[in-house]
C-alpha positions in Angstrom: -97.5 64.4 -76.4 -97.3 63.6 -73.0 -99.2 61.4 -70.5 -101.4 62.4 -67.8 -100.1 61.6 -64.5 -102.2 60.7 -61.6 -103.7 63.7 -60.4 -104.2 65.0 -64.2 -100.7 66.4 -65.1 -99.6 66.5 -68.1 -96.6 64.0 -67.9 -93.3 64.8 -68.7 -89.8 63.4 -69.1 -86.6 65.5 -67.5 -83.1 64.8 -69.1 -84.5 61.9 -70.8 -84.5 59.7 -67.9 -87.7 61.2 -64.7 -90.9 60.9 -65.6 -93.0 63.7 -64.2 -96.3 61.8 -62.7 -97.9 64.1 -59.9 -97.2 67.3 -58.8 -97.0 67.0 -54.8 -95.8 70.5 -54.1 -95.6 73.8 -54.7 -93.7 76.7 -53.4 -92.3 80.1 -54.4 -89.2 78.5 -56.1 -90.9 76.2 -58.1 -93.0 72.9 -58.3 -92.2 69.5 -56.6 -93.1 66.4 -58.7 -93.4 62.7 -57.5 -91.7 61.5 -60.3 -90.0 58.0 -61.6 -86.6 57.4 -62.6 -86.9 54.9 -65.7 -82.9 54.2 -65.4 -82.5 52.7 -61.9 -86.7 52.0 -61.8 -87.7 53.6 -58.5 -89.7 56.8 -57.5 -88.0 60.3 -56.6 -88.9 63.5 -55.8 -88.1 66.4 -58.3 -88.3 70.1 -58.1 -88.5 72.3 -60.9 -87.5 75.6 -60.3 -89.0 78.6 -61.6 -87.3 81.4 -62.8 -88.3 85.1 -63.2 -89.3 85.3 -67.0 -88.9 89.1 -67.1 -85.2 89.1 -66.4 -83.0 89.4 -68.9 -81.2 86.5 -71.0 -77.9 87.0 -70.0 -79.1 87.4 -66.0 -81.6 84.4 -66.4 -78.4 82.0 -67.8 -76.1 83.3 -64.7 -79.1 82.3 -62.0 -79.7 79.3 -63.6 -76.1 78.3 -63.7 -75.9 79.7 -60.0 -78.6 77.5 -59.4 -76.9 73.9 -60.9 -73.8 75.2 -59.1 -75.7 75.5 -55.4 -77.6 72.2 -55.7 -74.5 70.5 -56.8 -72.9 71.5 -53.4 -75.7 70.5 -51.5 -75.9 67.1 -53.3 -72.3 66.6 -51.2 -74.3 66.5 -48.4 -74.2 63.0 -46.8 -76.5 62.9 -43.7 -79.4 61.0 -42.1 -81.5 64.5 -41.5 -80.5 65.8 -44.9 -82.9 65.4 -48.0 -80.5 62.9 -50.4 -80.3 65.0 -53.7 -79.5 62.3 -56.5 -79.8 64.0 -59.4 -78.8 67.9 -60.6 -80.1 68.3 -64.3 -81.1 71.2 -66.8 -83.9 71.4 -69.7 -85.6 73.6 -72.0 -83.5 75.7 -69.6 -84.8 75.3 -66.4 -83.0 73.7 -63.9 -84.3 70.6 -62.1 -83.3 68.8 -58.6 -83.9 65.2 -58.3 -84.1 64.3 -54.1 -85.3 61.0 -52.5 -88.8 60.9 -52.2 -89.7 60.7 -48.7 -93.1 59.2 -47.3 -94.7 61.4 -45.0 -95.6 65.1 -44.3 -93.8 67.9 -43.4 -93.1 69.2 -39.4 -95.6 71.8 -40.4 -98.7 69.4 -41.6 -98.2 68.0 -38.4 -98.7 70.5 -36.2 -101.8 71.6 -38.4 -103.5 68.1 -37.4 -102.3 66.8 -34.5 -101.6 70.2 -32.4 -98.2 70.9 -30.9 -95.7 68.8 -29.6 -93.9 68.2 -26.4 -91.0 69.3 -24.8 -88.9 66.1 -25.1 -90.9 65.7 -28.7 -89.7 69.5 -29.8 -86.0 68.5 -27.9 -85.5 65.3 -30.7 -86.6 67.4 -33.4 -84.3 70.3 -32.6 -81.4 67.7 -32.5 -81.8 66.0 -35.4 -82.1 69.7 -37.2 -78.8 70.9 -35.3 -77.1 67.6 -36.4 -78.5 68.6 -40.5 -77.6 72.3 -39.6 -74.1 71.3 -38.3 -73.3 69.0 -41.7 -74.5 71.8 -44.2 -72.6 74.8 -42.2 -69.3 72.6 -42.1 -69.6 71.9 -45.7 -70.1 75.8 -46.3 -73.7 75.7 -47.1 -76.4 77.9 -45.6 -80.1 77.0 -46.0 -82.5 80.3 -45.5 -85.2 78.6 -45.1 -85.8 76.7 -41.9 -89.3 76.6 -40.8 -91.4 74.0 -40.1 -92.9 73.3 -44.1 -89.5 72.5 -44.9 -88.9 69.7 -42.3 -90.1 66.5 -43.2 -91.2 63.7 -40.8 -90.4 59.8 -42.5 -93.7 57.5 -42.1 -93.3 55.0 -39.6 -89.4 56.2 -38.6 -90.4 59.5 -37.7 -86.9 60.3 -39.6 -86.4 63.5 -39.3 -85.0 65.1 -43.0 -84.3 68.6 -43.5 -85.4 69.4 -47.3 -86.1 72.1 -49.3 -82.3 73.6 -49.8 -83.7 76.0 -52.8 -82.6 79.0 -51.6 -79.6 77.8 -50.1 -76.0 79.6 -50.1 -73.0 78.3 -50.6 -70.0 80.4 -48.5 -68.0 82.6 -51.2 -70.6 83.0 -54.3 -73.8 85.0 -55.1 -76.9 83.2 -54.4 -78.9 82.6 -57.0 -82.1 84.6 -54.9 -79.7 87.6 -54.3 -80.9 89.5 -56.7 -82.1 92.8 -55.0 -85.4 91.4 -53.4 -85.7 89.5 -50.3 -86.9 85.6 -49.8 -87.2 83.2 -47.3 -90.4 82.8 -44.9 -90.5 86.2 -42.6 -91.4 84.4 -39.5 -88.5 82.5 -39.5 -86.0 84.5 -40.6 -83.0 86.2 -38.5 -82.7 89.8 -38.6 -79.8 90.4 -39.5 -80.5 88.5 -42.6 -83.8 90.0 -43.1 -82.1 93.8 -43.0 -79.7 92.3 -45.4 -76.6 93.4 -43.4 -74.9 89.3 -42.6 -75.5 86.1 -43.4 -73.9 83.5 -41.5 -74.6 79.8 -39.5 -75.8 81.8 -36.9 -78.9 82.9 -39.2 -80.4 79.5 -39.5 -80.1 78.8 -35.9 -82.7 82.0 -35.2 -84.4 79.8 -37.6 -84.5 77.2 -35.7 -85.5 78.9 -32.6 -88.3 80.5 -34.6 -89.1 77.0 -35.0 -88.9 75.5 -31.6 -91.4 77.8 -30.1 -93.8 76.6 -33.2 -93.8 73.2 -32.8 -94.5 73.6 -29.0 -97.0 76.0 -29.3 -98.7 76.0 -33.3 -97.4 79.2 -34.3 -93.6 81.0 -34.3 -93.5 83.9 -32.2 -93.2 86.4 -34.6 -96.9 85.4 -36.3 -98.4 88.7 -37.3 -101.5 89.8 -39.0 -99.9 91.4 -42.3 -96.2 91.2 -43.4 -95.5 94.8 -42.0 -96.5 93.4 -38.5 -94.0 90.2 -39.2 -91.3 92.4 -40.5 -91.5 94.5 -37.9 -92.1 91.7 -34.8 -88.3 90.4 -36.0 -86.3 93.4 -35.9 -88.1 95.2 -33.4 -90.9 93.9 -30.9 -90.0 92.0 -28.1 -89.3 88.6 -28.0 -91.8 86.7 -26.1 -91.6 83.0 -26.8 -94.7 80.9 -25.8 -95.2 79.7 -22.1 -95.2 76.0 -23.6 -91.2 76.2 -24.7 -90.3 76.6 -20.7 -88.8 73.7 -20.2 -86.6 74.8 -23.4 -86.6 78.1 -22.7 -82.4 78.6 -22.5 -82.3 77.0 -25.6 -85.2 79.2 -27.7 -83.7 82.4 -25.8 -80.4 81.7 -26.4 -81.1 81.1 -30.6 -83.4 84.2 -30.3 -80.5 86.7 -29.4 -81.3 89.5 -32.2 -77.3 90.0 -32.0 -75.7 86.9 -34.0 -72.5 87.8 -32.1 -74.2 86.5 -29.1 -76.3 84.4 -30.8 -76.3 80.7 -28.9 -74.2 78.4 -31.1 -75.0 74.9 -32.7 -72.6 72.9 -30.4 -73.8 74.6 -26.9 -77.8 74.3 -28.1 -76.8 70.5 -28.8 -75.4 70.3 -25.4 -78.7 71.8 -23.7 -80.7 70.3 -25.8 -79.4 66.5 -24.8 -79.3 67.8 -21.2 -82.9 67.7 -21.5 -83.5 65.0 -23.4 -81.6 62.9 -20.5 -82.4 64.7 -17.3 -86.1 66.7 -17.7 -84.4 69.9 -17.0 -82.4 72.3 -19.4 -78.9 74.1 -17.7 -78.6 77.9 -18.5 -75.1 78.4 -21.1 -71.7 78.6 -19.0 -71.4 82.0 -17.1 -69.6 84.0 -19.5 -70.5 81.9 -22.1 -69.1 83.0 -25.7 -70.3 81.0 -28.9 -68.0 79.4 -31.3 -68.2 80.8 -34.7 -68.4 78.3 -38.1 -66.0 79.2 -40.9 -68.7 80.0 -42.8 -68.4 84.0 -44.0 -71.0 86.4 -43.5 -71.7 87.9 -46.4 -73.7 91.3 -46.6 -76.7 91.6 -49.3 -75.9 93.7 -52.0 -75.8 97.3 -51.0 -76.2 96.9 -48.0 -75.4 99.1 -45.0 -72.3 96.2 -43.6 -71.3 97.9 -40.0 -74.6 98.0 -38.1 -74.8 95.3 -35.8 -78.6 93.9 -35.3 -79.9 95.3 -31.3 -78.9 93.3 -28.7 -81.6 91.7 -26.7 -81.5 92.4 -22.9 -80.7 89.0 -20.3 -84.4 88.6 -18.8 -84.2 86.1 -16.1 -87.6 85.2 -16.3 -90.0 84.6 -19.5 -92.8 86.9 -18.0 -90.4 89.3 -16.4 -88.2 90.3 -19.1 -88.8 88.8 -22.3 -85.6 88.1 -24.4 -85.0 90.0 -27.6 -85.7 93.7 -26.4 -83.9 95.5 -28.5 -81.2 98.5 -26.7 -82.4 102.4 -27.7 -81.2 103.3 -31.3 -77.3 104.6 -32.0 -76.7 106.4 -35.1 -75.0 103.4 -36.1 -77.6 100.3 -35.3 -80.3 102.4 -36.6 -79.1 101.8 -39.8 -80.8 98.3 -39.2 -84.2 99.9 -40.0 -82.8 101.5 -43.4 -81.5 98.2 -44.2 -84.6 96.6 -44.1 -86.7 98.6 -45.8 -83.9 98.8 -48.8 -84.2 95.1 -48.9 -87.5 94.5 -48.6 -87.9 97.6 -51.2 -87.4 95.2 -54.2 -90.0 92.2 -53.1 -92.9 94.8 -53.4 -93.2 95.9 -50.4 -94.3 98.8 -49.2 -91.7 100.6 -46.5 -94.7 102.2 -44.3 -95.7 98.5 -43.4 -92.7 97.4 -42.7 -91.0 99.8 -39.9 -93.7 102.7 -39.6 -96.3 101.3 -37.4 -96.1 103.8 -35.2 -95.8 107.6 -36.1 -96.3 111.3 -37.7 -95.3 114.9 -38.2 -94.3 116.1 -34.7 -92.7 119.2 -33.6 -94.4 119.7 -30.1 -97.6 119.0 -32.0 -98.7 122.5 -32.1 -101.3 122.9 -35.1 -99.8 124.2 -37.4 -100.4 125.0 -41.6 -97.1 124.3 -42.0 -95.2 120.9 -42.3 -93.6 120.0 -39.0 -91.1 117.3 -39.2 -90.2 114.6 -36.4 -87.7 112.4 -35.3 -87.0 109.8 -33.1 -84.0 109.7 -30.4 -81.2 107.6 -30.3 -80.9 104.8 -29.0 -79.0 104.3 -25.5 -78.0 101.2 -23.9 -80.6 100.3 -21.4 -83.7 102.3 -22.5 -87.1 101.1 -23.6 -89.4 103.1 -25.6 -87.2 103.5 -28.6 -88.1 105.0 -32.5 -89.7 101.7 -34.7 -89.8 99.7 -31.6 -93.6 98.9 -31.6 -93.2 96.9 -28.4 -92.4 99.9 -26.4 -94.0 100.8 -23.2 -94.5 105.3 -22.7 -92.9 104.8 -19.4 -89.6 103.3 -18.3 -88.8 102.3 -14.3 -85.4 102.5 -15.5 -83.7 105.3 -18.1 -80.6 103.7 -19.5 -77.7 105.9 -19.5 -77.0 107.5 -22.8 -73.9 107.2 -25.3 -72.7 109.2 -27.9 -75.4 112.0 -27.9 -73.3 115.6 -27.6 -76.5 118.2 -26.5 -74.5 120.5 -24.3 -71.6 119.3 -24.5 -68.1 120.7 -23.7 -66.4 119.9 -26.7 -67.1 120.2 -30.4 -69.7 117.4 -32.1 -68.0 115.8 -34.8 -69.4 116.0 -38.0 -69.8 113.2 -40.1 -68.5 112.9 -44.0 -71.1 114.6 -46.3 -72.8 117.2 -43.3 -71.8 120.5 -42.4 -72.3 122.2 -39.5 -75.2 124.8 -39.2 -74.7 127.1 -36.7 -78.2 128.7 -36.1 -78.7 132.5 -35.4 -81.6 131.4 -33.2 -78.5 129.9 -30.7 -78.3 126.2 -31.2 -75.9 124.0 -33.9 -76.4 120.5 -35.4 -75.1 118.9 -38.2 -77.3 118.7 -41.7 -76.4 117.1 -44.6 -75.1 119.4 -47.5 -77.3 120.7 -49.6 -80.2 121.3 -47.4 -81.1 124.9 -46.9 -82.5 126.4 -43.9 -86.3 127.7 -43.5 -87.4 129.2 -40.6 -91.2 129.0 -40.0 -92.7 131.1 -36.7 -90.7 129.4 -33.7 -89.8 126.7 -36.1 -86.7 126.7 -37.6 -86.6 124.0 -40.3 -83.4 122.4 -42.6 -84.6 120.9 -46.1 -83.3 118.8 -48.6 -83.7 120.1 -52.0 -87.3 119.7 -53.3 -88.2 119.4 -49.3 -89.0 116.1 -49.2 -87.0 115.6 -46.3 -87.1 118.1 -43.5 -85.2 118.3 -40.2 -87.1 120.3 -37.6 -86.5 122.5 -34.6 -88.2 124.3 -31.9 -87.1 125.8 -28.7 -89.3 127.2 -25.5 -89.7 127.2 -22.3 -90.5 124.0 -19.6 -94.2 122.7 -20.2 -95.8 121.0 -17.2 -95.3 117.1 -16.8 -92.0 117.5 -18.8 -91.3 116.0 -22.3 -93.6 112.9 -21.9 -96.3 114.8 -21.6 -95.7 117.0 -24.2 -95.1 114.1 -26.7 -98.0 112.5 -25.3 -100.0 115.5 -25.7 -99.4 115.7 -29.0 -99.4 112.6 -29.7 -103.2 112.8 -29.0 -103.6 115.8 -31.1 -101.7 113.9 -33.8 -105.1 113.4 -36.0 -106.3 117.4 -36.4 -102.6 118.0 -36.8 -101.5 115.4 -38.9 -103.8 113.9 -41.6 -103.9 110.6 -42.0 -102.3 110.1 -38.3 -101.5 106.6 -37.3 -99.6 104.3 -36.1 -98.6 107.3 -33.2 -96.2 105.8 -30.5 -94.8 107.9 -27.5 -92.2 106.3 -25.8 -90.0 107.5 -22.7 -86.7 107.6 -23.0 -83.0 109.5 -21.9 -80.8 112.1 -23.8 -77.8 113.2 -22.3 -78.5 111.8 -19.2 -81.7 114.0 -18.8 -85.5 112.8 -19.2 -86.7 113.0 -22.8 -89.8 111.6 -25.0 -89.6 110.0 -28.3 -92.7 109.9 -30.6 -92.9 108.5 -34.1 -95.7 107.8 -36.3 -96.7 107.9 -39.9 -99.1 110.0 -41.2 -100.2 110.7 -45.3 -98.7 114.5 -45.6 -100.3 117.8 -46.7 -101.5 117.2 -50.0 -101.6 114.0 -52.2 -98.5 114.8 -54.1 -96.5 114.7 -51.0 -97.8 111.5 -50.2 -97.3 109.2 -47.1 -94.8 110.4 -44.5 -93.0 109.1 -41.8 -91.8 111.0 -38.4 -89.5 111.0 -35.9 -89.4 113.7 -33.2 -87.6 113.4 -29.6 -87.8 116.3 -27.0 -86.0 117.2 -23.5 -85.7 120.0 -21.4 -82.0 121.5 -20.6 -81.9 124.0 -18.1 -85.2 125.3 -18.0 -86.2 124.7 -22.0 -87.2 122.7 -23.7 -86.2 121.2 -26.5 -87.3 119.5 -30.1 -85.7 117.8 -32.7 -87.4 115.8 -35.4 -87.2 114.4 -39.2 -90.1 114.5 -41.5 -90.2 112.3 -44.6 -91.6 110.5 -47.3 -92.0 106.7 -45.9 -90.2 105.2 -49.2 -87.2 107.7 -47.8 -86.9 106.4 -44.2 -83.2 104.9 -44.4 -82.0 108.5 -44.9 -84.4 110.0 -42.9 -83.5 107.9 -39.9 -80.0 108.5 -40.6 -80.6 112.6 -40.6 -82.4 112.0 -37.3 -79.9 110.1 -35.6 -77.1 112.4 -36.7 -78.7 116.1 -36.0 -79.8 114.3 -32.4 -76.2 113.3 -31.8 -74.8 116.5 -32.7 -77.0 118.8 -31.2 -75.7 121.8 -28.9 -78.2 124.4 -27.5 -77.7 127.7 -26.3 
């Protein structure tokens, strides 16, 4: 039998050598103990990690092995800011890391008593976490989870110690969390990482500007109501960090570029960062500035979509002017950044509608109708606001960005991606569809469907309304709940195709009939010599990464008459 520790656990001895006293900790990979190791006579911190009882044997054995493995690596790591792991051990088959036990809270119970700290505060802090950050990513190791619960402050040092490397990667093998669902905390987490297409240094250093902006202010800047809203406020919204990390505000911006590629680096953030710490005032990056990549690989979730770059974020020069982080229109290609999340986020329970679709519908003109009437959303063009799933979209734009790849009236031939055909409609337009789906035409609808039509790709063609293809959208955007049942989350957004005027509206609505269930649409319309226009994809909301995909492509490749 065991003794009972201090706070009533049940007291246990690991590997024949920690005794379990208190628990001090919990989190979602397991239980941290204040513990004593009867060999050298001194106290430690252990962590007990929990695995998944439902998997099977032979997948439990390989993830705790993976485990051992990954904490062994990060037991290399000698440095001041990292958590000291001492011990790596396994029982009753559960693995077990045994760290230095640190007195004092984390980062985060600080903020939660004392408020927020200042500038030159927030400054050390990001220093001594670049310095930890720096260590791990030399050694190949990736930590996941920076945030502010996972930072640790030393009692009467003020230490700073970086802890909490359980869902840590080492560069060339399979974490032991990638296992088809997503982890980490939300708020914190880079996009790219959170759409599951890379994972590199750069990842942890969104983290830490994530991170920044809460210790200055209380909260990160992507602190939502639900998990949809989070989900959603990293890939999508714009990036508006808090008026209180202005003296930092190169630095935060710079580690909240959505595109890792241009993400600011852990050497020039270190640079700004002791600029301020020495003179008051951070410099901007080097015109022309290009970061310098670790040798740590990215490696791309399993199945997931590996040649869609994350949006880039347009250069605001001032915080209330232009927020950093507004993501660039949709391509066919970055799209695929939306059906990447939702895959990934698929296998931790959640629901696809909350992630992306908080804004949409069935569109088509939003003409009542008995009939479904699919939507889409446009591409996305360098330079235009007001693009499909980006909730922080305004329905006007000063400024239409100039459009790429989209082929409506073009000269020459669309090409036709692998696994579409091109449908050449009687009614005088063409567009690519994806093979198998059949066309349908419904009044002054003409519709393509997937078999079962689940998924359906919509057009309509008439003459010019009056106020152009805003106000259409926004007209029936407005009609969107006796049209659509269950309307909501309805977004217009105003936008360019083929360097004309268009409107993109998306929202998602709950179908027909109960056994179609919950749909999400995208619809974009523009007039073209005197008609108008409509293209949009209807579909179930557990079916958006195709969906989008169909959207983006029959947008790309449509030619009128």
């Amino acid at each position: 039998m065991g003794r009972m520790g201090t706070e009533g656990e049940n007291v246990r001895v690991v590997a024949g050598r920690y005794r379990l006293e208190a628990r001090i900790g919990r989190g979602g990979m397991g239980i941290v103990w204040r513990a004593t190791d009867e060999l050298l006579g001194r106290q430690v911190a252990v962590k007990e990690l929990a695995l998944d009882p439902s998997l099977p044997e032979e997948t439990s054995r390989q993830l705790r092995e993976r485990t051992l493995r990954e904490a062994r690596a990060v037991a290399g790591l000698s440095h001041p800011h990292i958590i000291v792991v001492h011990d790596v051990v396994e029982q009753d088959e559960r693995p077990y890391i045994v760290m230095e036990l640190i007195d004092g809270g984390s980062l985060a119970e600080r903020i939660a008593n004392q408020g927020p700290v200042d500038a030159r505060e927030a400054a050390r802090i990001g220093l001594d976490l670049l310095a930890a950050l720096r260590r791990a990513h030399d050694a190949g190791v990736l930590h996941r989870d920076l945030k502010p619960a996972n930072v640790l402050l030393e009692a009467g040092t003020d230490r700073v110690v970086l802890t909490d490397f359980g869902i840590a990667q080492v560069a060339g093998a399979t974490t032991l969390t990638e296992t088809g669902s997503f982890v980490g905390s939300p708020e914190y987490t880079a996009p790219e990482r959170m759409s599951g297409l890379r994972t590199g240094p750069e990842s942890d250093l969104w983290s830490l500007g994530a991170l920044l902006c809460a210790v200055l202010s209380g909260e990160s800047p992507f602190h939502r109501d639900s998990l949809g809203g989070v989900l959603h406020a990293v890939v999508f919204d714009e990036i508006r960090p808090p008026a209180q990390a202005t003296p930092l505000l190169p630095v935060v911006r710079g580690l909240l570029e959505r595109d890792p590629d241009r993400r600011l680096d852990a050497a020039e953030a270190e640079r700004l960062l002791r600029a301020f710490r020495e003179t008051g005032s951070t410099p901007r990056p080097p015109a022309g500035y290009t970061p310098t990549r670790g040798d740590v690989p990215h490696t791309p979730a399993p199945g997931a979509v590996q040649d869609a770059p994350p949006p880039a974020p347009d250069e605001a020069a001032a915080l209330r002017e232009q927020p950093a982080g507004r993501p660039p229109p949709h391509s066919t290609r970055s799209v695929l950044l939306a059906a990447a999340l939702v895959a990934a986020m698929a296998g931790a329970g959640v629901s696809a509608a909350a992630l992306l679709m908080r804004d949409g519908g069935d569109g088509g003109g939003g003409a009542p109708t008995p009939t479904p009437t699919p939507t889409s959303s446009a591409p996305r063009t360098p330079g235009t606001t007001g693009t499909a799933g980006t909730s922080g979209a305004t329905e006007t734009s000063d400024e239409p960005g100039t459009p790429t790849g989209t082929r409506s009236g073009a000269a020459t031939a669309p090409t036709v991606p692998s696994g579409y055909r091109l449908a050449e409609d009687e009614r005088g337009f063409s567009l690519a569809v994806p093979e198998g789906f059949t066309r349908e035409p419904q009044g002054e609808r003409v519709f393509y469907m997937s078999p079962g039509k689940a998924i359906r790709i919509g057009i309509k063609l008439g003459d010019a309304k009056e106020g152009g293809p805003l106000a259409v959208m926004r007209r029936a955007h407005e009609r969107g709940p006796s049209t659509n049942p269950g309307y909501r989350y309805g977004r217009v957004a105003e936008t360019t195709h083929d360097g004309r005027f268009a409107a993109l509206w998306e929202f998602t609505w709950d179908g027909f009939s109960a056994a179609e269930g919950p749909r999400h649409t995208y619809d974009l319309c523009w007039e073209q010599d005197g008609r108008l226009y409509d293209v949009w994809v209807s579909a179930p909301v557990g079916d958006v990464s195709e969906a989008k995909e169909y959207f983006d492509v029959a947008v790309d490749t449509f030619v009128g008459s």
